[in-house]
C-alpha positions in Angstrom: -60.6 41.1 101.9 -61.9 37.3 101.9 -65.5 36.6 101.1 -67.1 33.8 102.4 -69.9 31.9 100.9 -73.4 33.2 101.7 -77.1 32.1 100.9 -78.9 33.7 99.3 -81.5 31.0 99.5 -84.6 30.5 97.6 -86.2 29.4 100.5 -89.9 31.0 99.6 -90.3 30.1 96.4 -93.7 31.4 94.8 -96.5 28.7 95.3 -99.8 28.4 95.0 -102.8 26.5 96.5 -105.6 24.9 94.8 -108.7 26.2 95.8 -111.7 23.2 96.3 -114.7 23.7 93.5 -117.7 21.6 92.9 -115.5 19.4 90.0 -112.9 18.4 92.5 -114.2 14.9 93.7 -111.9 13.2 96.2 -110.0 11.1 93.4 -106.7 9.5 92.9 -105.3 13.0 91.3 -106.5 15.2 93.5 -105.2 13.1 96.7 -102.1 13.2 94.9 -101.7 17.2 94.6 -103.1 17.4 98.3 -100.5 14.8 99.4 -97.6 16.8 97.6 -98.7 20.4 99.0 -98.7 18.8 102.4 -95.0 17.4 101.7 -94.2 20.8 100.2 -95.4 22.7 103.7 -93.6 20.5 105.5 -90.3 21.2 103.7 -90.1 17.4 102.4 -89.0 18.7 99.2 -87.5 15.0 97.4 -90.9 13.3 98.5 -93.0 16.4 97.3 -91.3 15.7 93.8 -91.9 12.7 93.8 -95.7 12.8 94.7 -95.9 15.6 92.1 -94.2 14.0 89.3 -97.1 11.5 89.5 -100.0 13.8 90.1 -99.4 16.1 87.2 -100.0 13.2 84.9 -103.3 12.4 86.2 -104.5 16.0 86.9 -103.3 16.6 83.5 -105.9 13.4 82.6 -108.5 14.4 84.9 -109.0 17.9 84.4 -107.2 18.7 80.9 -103.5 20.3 80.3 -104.4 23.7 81.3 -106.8 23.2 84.3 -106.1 25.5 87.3 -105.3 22.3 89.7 -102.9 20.9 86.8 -101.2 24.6 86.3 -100.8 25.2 90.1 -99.1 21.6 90.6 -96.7 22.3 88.1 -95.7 25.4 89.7 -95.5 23.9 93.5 -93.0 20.9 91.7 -91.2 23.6 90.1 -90.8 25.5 93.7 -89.8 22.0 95.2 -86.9 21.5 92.6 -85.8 25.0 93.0 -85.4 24.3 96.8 -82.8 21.5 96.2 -80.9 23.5 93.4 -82.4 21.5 90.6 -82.9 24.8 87.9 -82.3 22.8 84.9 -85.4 20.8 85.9 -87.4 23.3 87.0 -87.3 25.2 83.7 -87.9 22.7 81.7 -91.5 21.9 83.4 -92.1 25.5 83.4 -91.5 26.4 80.1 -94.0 23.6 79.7 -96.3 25.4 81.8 -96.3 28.1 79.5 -96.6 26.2 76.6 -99.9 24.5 78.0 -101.2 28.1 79.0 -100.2 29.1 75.1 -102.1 26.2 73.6 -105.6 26.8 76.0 -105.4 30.8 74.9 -105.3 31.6 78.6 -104.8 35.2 79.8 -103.1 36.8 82.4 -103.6 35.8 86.3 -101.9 35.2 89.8 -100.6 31.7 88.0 -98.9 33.0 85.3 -97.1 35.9 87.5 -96.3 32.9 89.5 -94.7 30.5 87.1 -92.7 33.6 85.8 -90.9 34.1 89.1 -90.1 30.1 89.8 -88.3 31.2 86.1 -86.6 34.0 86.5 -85.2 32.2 90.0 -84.6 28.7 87.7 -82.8 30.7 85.3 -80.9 32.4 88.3 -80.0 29.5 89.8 -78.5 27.9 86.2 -76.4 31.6 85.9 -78.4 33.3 83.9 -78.9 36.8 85.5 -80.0 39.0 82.5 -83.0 36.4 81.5 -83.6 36.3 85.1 -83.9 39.8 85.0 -86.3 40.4 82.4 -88.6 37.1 83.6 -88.6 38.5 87.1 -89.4 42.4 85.9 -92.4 40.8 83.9 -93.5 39.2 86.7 -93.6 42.7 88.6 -95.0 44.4 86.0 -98.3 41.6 86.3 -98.3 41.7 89.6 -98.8 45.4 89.7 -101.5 45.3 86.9 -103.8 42.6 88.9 -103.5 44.0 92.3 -103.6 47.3 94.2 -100.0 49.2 95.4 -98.7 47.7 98.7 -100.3 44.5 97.5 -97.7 41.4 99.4 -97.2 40.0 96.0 -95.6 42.9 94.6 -93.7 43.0 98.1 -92.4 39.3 96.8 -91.8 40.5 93.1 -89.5 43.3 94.1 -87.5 41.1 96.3 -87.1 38.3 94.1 -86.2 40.8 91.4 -84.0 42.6 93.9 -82.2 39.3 94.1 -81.7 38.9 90.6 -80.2 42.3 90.3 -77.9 41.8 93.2 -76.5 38.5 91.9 -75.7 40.7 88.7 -74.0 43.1 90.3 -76.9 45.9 89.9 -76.5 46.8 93.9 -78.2 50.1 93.7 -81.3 49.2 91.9 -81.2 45.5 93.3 -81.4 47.6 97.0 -84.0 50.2 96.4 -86.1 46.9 95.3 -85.4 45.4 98.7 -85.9 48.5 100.6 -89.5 49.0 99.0 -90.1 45.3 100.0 -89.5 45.8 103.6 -91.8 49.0 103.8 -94.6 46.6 102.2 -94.2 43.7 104.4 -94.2 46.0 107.7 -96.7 48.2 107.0 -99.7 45.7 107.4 -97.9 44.4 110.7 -97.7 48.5 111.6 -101.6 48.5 111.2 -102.2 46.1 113.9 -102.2 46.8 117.4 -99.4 45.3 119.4 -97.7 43.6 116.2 -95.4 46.1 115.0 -92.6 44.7 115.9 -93.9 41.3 114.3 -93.7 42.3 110.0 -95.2 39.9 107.9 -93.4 36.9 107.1 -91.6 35.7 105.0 -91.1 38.6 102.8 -89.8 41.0 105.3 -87.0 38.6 107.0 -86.0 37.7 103.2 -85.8 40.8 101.7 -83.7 41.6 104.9 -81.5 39.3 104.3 -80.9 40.0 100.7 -80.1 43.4 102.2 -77.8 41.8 104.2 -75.8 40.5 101.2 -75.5 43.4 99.2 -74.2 45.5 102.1 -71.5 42.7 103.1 -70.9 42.7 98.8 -70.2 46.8 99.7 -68.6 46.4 103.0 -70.8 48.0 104.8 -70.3 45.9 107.9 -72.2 47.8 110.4 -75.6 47.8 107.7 -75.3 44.0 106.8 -75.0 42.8 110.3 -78.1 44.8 111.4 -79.8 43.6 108.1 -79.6 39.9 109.4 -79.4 40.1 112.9 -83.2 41.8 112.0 -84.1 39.2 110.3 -83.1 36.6 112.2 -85.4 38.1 114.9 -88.6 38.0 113.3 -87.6 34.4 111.7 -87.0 33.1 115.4 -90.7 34.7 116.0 -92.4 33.1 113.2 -91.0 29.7 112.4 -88.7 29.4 115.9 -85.2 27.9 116.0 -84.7 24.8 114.2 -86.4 26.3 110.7 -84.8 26.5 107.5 -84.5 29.9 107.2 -83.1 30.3 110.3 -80.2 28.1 109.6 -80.0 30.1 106.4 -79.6 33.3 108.6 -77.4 31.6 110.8 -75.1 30.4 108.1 -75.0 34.5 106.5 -74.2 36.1 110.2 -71.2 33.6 110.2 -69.8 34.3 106.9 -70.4 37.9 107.8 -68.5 37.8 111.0 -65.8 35.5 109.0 -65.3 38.5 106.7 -64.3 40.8 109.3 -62.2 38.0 111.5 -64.8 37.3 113.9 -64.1 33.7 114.3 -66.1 33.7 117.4 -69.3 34.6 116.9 -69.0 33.0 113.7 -68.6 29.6 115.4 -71.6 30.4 117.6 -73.6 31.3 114.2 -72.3 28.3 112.2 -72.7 26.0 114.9 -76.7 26.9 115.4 -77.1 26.5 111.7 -75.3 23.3 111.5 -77.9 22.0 114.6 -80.8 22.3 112.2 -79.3 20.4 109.4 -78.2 17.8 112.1 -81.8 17.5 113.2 -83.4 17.2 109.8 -80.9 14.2 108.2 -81.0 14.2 103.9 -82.5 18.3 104.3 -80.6 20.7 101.9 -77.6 18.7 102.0 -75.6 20.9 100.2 -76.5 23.7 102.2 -75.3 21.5 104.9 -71.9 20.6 103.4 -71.6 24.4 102.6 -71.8 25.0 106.2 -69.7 22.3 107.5 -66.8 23.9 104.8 -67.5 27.6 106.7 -67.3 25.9 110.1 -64.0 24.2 109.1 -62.2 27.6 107.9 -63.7 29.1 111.2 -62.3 26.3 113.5 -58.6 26.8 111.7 -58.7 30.2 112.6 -59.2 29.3 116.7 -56.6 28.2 118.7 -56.5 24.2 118.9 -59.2 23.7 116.7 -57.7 22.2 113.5 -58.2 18.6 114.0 -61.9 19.6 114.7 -61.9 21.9 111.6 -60.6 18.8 109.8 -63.4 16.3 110.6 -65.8 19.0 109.8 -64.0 19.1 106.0 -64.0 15.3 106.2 -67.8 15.6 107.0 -68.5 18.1 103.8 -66.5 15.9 101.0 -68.9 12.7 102.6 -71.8 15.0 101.7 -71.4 15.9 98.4 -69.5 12.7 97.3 -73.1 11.2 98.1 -75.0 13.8 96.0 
């Protein structure tokens, strides 16, 4: 059987926010680091970097190499590299990180659990599944010593560790990780009244779709299309239609229903992910060209499609050719 490309996405990488103290007066560093987090919320990921690249400097300045604002802004530029597939960059600044943390004496907190996960996803981006591994099961292991069972971070910790293992090919340990994720994120959403069939986001429509993409890796078509079609419902709920995630979701049901010669539905599912990257111009481009390369096999496979199919292909090369 054919498999089609899939995203696995890190579309929540871990961030943090830098909580106001009596030190932070309203200088040139700290409007920096507020300007980037606000670029960074608004998923304008190549102007976050950019802001950040110069903020870090001057925090670093301002408040000293290992300050919390310094550390945090670090991590959010790592998070915005990671979310246009630049690893190699992000590793480099967070082994920095580290180094800084090393050189203060600091100990263990939320920020160091953090800057372990952007690595172990860095390191998975660049290939390297077993160090991703071991950063993201260190992570975990933190996670669960600062804060109490059910706590959402751990809920984030297993997933991205989940993902790790999947990409390795460790399916059944990589799923029990996602499966105890998804019982995390509901079960707040289960405590409120008339929300349960609202789980917290984003953890539980992630770790759903990583569920997703070990059961289409196992051919369990019936599980993997109820993974995403789940999580594509809460994702419509929280962030609505033209979000990143949901072209995400849209671009997984498509290569899903590709897999099992679909070619419908996986038009309609490639098409509504294509709409967001068409209303967001320069977003995730190679997500974009990715897509446009799905749609094109899909259009091949309909009846008097192909010049359309080639367009779209014409569309991709102009992409990437660009990157």
């Amino acid at each position: 059987m054919r498999l089609f490309l899939f995203l696995s996405c890190v579309v929540f990488p871990a961030l943090l926010c830098a909580a106001p103290s009596a030190e932070d007066e309203p200088g040139v560093a700290v409007q920096q680091s507020i300007e980037a987090e606000k670029l960074l919320d608004q998923s304008r990921f190549e102007a976050a970097i950019r802001v950040y690249a110069s903020a870090i400097p001057s925090l670093t300045a301002t408040f000293g190499e290992a300050h919390v604002r310094t550390l945090i802004a670090i991590n959010n530029y790592a998070a915005a590299l990671l979310q246009i597939n630049q690893g190699g960059e992000a590793e480099t600044i967070l082994r920095d990180a580290l180094d800084r943390r090393q050189r203060a004496g600091l100990g263990e907190d939320d920020n160091l659990a953090t800057t372990w996960t952007n690595l172990g996803d860095a390191l998975l981006m660049t290939g390297r599944t077993t160090a991703s591994i071991v950063m993201h099961e260190r992570s975990l292991a933190l996670r669960q010593r600062l804060h109490p069972d059910g706590h959402p971070e751990i809920a984030s910790s297993m997933t991205s560790l989940g993902e790790a293992l999947r990409q390795s090919g460790e399916l059944t340990r990589a799923r029990s990780m996602f499966e105890r994720a998804v019982e995390l994120w509901a079960a707040p959403a289960r405590g409120r009244k008339g929300a349960a069939a609202v789980p917290l986001m984003p953890g539980y429509a992630r770790a759903k779709n990583s569920l997703g993409l070990l059961h289409d890796a196992r051919e369990d078509r019936k599980q993997a299309e109820e993974s995403y079609l789940q999580a594509l419902q809460v994702t419509l709920q929280a962030y609505g239609s033209i979000h990143q995630f949901t072209a995400t979701l849209h671009h997984n049901l498509a290569g899903h229903y590709s897999q099992y010669s679909d070619w419908k539905r996986a038009d309609d599912h490639c098409r509504k992910a294509l709409t967001v990257y068409e209303l967001r111009p320069g977003f995730h481009n190679r997500q974009f060209a990715q897509a446009l390369q799905l749609h094109a096999t899909i259009l091949e496979r309909l009846r008097g499609r192909k010049q359309e199919a080639r367009a779209q292909r014409k569309r991709a090369d102009a992409i990437m050719t660009l990157r």
